[in-house]
C-alpha positions in Angstrom: 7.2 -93.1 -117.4 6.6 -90.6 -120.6 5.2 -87.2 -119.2 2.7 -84.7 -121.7 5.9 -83.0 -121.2 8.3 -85.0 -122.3 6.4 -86.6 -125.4 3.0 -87.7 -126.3 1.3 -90.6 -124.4 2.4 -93.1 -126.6 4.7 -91.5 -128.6 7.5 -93.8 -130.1 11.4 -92.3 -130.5 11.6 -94.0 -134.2 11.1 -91.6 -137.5 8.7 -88.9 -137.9 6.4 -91.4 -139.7 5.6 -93.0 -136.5 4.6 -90.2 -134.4 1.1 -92.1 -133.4 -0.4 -87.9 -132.7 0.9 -86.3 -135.5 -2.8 -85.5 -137.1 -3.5 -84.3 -133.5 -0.6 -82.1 -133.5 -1.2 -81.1 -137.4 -4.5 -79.4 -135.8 -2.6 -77.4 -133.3 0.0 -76.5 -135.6 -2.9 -75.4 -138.4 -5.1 -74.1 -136.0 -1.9 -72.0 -134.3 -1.3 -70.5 -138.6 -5.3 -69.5 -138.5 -4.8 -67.7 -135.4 -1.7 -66.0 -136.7 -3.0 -65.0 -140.2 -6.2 -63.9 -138.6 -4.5 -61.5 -136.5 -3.4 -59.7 -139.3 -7.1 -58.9 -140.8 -8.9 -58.5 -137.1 -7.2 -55.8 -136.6 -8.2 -54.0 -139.7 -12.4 -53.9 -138.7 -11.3 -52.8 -134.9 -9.1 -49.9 -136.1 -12.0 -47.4 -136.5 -13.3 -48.3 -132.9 -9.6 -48.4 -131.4 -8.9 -44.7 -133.1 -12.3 -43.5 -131.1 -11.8 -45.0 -127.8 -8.1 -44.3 -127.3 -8.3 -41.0 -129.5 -5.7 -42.0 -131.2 -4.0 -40.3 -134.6 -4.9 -41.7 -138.7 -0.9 -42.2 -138.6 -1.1 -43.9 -135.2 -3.5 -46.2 -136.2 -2.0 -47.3 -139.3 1.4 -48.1 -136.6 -1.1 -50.4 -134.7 -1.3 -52.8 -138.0 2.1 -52.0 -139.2 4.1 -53.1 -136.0 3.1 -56.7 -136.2 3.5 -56.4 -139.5 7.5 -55.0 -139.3 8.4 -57.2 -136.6 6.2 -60.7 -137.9 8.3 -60.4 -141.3 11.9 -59.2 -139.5 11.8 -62.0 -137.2 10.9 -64.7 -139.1 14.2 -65.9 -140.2 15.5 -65.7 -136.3 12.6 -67.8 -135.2 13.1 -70.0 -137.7 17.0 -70.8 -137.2 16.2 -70.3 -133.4 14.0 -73.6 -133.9 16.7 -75.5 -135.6 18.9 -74.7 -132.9 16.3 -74.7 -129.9 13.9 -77.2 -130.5 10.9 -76.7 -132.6 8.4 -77.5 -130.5 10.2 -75.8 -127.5 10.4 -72.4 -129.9 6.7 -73.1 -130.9 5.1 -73.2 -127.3 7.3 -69.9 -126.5 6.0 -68.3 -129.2 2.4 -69.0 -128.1 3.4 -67.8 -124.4 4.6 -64.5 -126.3 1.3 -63.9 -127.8 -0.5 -64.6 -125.0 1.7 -61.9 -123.0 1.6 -59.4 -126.1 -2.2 -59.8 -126.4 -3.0 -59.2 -122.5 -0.9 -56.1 -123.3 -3.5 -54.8 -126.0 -6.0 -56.0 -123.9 -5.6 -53.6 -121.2 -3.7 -51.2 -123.0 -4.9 -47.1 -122.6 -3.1 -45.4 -124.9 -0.7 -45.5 -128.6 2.0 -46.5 -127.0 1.2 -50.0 -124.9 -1.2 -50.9 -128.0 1.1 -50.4 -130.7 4.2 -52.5 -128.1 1.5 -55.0 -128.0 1.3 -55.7 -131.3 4.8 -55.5 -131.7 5.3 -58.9 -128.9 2.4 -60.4 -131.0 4.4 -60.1 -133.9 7.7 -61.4 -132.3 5.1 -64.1 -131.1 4.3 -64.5 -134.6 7.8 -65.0 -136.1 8.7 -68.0 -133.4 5.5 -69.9 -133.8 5.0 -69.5 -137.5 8.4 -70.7 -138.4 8.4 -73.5 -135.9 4.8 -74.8 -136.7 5.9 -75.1 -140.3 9.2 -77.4 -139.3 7.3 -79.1 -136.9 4.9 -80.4 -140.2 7.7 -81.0 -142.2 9.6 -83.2 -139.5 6.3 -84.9 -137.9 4.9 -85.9 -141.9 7.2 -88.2 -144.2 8.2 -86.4 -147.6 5.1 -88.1 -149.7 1.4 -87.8 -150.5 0.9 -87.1 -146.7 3.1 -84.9 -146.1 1.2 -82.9 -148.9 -2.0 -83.5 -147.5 -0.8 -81.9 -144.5 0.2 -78.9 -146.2 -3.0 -78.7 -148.1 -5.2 -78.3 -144.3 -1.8 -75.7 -143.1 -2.6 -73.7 -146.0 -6.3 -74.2 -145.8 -6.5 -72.8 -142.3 -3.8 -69.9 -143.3 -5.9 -69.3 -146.2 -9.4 -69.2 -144.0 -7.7 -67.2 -141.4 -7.5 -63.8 -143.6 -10.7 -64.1 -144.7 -12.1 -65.0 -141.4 -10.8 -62.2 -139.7 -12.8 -59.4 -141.0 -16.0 -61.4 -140.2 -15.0 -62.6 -136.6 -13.0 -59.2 -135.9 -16.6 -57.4 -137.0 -18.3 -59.9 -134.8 -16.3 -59.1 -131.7 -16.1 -55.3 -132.4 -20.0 -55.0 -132.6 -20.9 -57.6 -129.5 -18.0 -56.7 -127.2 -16.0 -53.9 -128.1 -12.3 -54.0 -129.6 -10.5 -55.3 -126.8 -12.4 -59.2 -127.1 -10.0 -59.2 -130.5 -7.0 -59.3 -127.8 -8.6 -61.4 -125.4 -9.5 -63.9 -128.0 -5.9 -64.1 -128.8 -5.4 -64.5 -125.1 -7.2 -67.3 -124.5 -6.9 -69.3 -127.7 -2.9 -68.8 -127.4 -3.0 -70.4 -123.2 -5.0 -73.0 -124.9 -2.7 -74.1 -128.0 0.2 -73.8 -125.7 -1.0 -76.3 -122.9 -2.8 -78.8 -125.6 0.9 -78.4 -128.3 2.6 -79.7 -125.0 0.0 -82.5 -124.7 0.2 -83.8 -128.1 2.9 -81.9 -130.3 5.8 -84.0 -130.3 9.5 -83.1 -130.0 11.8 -83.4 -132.7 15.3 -84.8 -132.0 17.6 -81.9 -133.0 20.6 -82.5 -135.0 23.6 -84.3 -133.5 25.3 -80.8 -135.4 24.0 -78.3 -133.3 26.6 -75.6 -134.0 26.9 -72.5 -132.6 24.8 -69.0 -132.5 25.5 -66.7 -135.1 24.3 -63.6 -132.6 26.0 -61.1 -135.4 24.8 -62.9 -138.1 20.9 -62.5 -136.2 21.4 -59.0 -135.3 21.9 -57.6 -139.4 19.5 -59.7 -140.6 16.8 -59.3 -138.5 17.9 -55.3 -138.2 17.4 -55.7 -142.4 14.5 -57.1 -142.9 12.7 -55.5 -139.8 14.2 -52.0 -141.0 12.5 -52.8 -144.9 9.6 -53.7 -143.9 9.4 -50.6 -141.8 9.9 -48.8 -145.2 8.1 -50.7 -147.1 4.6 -50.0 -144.6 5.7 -46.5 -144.1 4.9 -46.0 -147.6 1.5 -45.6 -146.8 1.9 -42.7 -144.5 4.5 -40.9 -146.3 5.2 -42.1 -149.4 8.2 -43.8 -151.3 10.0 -40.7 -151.6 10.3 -39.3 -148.2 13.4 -39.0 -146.4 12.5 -41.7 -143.3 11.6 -44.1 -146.3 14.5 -43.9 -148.0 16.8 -43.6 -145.3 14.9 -46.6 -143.5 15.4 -48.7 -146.7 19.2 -47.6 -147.2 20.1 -48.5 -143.8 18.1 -52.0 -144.3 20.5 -53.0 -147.5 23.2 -51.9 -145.8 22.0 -54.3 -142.9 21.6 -57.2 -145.2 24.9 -56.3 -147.6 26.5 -57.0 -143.8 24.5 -60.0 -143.2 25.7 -61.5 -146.2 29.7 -61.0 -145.8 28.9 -61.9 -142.3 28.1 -65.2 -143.4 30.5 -65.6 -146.0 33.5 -65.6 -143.1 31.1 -67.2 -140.8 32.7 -70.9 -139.5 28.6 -71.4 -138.0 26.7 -69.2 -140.4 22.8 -68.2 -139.4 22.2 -69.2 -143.3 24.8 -71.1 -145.3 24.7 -69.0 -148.1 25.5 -72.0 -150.0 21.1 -73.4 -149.7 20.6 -70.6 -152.4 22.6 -72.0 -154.8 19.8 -75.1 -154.6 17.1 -73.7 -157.9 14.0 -75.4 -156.7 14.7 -73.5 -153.3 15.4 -70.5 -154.9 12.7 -69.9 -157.3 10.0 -71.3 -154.3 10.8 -68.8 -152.4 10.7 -66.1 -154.8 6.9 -67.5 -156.3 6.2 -67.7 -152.7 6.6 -63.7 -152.0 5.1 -63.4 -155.4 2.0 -65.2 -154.8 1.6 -63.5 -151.3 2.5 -60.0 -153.1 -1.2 -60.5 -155.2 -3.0 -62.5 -152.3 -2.6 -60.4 -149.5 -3.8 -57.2 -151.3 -6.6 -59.0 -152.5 -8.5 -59.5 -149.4 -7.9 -56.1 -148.1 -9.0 -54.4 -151.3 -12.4 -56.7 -151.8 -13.0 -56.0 -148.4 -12.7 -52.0 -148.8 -14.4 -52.4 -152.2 -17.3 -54.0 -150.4 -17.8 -51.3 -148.1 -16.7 -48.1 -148.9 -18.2 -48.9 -153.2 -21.1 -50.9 -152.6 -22.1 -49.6 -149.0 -21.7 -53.0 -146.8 -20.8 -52.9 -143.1 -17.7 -53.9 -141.9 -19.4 -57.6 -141.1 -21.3 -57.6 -144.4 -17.6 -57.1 -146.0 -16.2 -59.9 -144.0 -18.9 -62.2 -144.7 -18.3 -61.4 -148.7 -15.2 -63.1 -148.5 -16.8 -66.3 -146.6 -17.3 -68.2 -150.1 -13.5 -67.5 -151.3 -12.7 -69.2 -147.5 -15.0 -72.3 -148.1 -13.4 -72.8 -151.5 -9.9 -72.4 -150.1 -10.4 -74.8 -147.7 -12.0 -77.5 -150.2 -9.3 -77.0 -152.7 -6.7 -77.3 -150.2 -7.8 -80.6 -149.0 -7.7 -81.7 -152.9 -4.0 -80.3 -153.0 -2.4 -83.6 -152.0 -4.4 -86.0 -154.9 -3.9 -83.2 -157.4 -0.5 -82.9 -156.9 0.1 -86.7 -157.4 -1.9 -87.0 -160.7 -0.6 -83.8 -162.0 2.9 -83.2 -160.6 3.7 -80.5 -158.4 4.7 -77.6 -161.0 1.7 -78.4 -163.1 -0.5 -77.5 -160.1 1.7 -74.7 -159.0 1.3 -73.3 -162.6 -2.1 -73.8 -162.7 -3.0 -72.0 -159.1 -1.3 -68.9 -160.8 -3.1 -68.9 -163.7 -6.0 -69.1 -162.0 -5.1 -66.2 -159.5 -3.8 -64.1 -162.6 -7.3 -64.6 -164.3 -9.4 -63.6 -161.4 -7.5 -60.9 -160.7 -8.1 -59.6 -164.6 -11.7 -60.4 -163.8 -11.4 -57.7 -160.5 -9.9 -55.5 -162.6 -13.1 -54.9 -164.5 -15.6 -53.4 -161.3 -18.0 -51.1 -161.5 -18.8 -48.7 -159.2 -22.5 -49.4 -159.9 -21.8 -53.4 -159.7 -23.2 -56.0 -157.2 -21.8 -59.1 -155.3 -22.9 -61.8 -157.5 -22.2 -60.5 -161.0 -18.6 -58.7 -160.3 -17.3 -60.2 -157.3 -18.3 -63.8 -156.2 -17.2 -65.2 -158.9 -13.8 -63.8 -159.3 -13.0 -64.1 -155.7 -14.0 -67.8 -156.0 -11.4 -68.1 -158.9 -8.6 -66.9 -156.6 -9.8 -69.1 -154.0 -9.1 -72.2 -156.0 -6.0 -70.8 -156.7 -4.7 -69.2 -154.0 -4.4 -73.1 -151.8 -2.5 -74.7 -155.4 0.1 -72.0 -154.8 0.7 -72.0 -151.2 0.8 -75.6 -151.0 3.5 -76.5 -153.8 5.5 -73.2 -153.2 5.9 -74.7 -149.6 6.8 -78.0 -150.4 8.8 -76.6 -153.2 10.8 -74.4 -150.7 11.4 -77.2 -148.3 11.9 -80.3 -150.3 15.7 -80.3 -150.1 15.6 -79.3 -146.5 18.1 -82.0 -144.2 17.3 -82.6 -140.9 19.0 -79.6 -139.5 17.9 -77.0 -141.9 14.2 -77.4 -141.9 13.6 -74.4 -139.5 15.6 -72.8 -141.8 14.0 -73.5 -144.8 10.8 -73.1 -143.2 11.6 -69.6 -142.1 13.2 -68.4 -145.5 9.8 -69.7 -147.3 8.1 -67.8 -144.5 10.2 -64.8 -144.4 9.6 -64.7 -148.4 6.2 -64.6 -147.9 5.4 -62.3 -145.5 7.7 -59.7 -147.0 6.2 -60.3 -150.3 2.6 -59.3 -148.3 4.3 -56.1 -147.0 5.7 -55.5 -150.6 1.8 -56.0 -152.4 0.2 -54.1 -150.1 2.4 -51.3 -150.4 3.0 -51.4 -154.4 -0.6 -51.8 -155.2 -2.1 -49.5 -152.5 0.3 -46.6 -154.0 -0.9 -48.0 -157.6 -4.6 -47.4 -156.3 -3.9 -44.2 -154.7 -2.3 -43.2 -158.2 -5.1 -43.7 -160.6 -7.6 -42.5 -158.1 -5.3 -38.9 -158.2 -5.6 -39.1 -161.7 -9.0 -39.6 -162.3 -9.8 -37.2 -159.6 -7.1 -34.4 -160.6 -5.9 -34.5 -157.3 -9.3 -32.6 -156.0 -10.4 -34.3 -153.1 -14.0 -33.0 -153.4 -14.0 -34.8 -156.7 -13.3 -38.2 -154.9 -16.1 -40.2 -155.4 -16.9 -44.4 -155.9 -15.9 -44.3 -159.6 -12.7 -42.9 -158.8 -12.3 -45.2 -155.9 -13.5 -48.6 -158.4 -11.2 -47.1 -160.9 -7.9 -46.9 -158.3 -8.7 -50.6 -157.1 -9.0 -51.9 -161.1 -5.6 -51.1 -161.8 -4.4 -52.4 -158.3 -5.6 -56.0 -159.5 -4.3 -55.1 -162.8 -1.2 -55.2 -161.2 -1.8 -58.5 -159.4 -2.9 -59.6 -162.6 0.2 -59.1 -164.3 2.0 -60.5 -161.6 0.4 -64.0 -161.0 1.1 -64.8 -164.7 4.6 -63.9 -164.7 4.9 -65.9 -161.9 3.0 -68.5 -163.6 5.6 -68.6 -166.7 8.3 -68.5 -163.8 6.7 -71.6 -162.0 7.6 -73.7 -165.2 11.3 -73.5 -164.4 11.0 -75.5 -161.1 10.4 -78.6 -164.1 14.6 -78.2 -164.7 15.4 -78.1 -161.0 14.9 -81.8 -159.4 15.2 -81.8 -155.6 17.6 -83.3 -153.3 16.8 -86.2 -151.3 15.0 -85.2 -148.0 16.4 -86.0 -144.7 14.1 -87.5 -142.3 13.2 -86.0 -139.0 12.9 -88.2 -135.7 10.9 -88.1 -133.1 12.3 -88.0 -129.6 11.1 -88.5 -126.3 13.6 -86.1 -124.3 
């Protein structure tokens, strides 16, 4: 007899095709992203009421968003090898048990310190599930139109779940005090966990399931958790400062290791040799790119709404509702376009969309309103923002075999998240630098016009950007993919 743990009620052992749940699981999996993504905005509206409460420091608050951020982007190449070599769904349910554990530890926490470790286990939390839940699509859906149409609702919900964030993490801040943000997570992660075990199924592993590369994990997730602790630190203390630059120097040394590590390696962590693959390559580098302008983008409309125009942290949220309806639309569109078009025709397209509404930001006003200067750009992005993540995924992961698709899906994830670390950093220091310009450095000359003016050359930037990456997205034309291996479903 087939238990809920073993396999879905009904669930066949043939190939990934015939997983009879698989849309069932595609909502747990999407739902588990807009969970994940969302926790990285909530955060930003209960900051203010978590600094009060706990009395807690400007730079210790800005360590209670950065240490999900440092350990979500240094894991995420871990949790997604640790799948390939685990189980996905096994790695996937863990992860949700970690951020269940990590959020009851903000939830009750009373000081700095047991907040800022609890984001820190909701970021590890982060890494495993984020990684797995992308596999687990890419093994449960056939390489075809639905595969992409289940990519097109992942990045939907992904998409929704920034946006979302401010508004719910407003809500819950306002009704019921910072700590429902953590509870939220707590409940909502018990709930995914017990319903992924119900109807997520398991993916028979590779009949090569070499062995751990614990040296190979230590430098690399050392690296990339140590640069993204530079790269947020920037914030606080600049790009110059000693603990920057020593943080970042001890990160390439980390990674310089990883990589001879590897090379002498007989069971590498990542055979070097996937990067020699184009289409993978230049995937995952428009992925970080696209993230790089997307990430900042909701975080600066949302400060633009408020701190410019005068709208409460909810009115903010609720500003970037119509972007999230059009996200999700477009995203569900991703699959047909994608067939009539081809799939860098739309990538190219979502970034020339994103580039243009980002030269539309960069013309606000400090005297402007929400219809005539920001609905409509913000709107533009949104169209473009689900063509980009959709075909840079399956871009990244289209040569992936059966026993590198946690890997591939934690390189395309790794890329990404990093490249949001990256954006936020290089455009908030781009803001900060025109705003010291136009000001003269005289803080008593800091006003909304110098604000407006430091967040038009921020989307400037991301301006630039998204059409270099759109000229960059033609190459993927003269890179074909390998054929995919197929996944199977198991019942063991």
């Amino acid at each position: 007899m087939t238990s809920p743990d073993v396999s879905p009620p009904g669930a066949t052992a043939t190939d990934a095709s015939g997983a009879p749940h698989r849309w069932r699981a595609l909502a747990v999996l999407a739902c588990t992203q807009f969970l994940l993504i969302l926790d990285t905005a909530i955060i930003n509206v209960a900051v203010p009421s978590i600094g009060e409460d706990l009395h807690i420091s400007p730079t210790g608050l800005s360590w209670v968003a950065n240490a999900y951020l440092i350990t979500f982007g240094g894991l995420l190449l871990l949790g997604g090898r640790s799948a390939d070599h685990v189980g996905r769904r096994r790695v996937f349910v863990i992860g949700l048990v970690v951020l269940v554990l990590g959020s009851a530890v903000g939830t009750v926490a009373n000081s700095a310190g047991w907040l800022i470790a609890g984001r820190a286990i909701q970021g590890l939390a982060a890494a495993l599930a984020a990684a797995a839940a992308l596999a687990l699509v890419l093994s449960i859906f056939p390489e075809g139109p639905e595969r992409h149409r289940a990519l097109g609702i992942f990045a939907a919900m992904a998409g929704a779940g920034g946006a979302v964030g401010t508004v719910l993490g407003g809500l819950l801040t306002d009704s019921f005090g910072w700590r429902s943000t953590f509870l939220m997570n707590v409940v909502a992660g018990a709930v995914l966990a017990v319903v992924a075990l119900r109807v997520v199924p398991k993916v028979r592993e590779p009949a090569d399931r070499r062995a751990f590369d614990a040296i190979g994990a230590v430098t690399v997730t050392a690296g990339l958790g140590l640069l993204a602790y530079a790269l947020v630190s920037t914030g606080d203390i600049g790009w110059l400062a000693g603990r920057t630059v020593g943080a970042a120097g001890v990160a390439a040394l980390c990674l310089v290791a990883f990589v001879f590590i590897e090379r002498r390696s007989s069971h590498p962590l990542v055979p070097l040799g996937i990067f020699r693959r184009r289409r993978l390559r230049t995937a995952n580098i428009l992925g970080g790119l696209a993230q790089l302008v997307l990430f900042p983008t909701f975080f600066f409309v949302s400060i633009y709404l408020q701190d410019v125009l005068g709208y409460s942290p909810l009115g903010g949220g609720l500003g970037l509702l119509p972007m999230s309806l059009v996200v999700i639309v477009v995203a569900a569109m991703a699959e047909r376009l994608i067939a009539r078009m081809g799939l860098e025709a739309v990538m190219t397209v979502g970034f020339v969309l994103v580039g243009v509404g980002m030269l539309w930001l960069s013309r606000l006003s400090a005297e402007g309103d929400f219809v005539s200067e920001v609905l409509g750009p913000t709107v533009l992005v949104g169209i473009g923002l689900p063509l980009v993540s959709v075909t840079t995924n399956v871009a990244a992961t289209a040569e992936a075999t059966d026993n590198e698709v946690g890997l591939a899906s934690g390189l395309i994830n790794t890329s990404q998240q990093i490249g949001a670390v990256v954006g936020l950093a290089v455009m908030a220091g781009v803001a900060a630098a025109r705003t010291n310009q136009v000001t003269g450095d005289d803080p008593a000359r800091l006003d909304a016009a110098a604000t407006t003016a430091g967040f038009q050359a921020a989307f400037l930037v991301g301006a630039v950007v998204a059409l270099i990456a759109a000229v960059a997205a033609v190459r993927l034309r003269r890179a074909r993919p390998a054929p995919v291996g197929s996944a199977t479903v198991s019942g063991r």
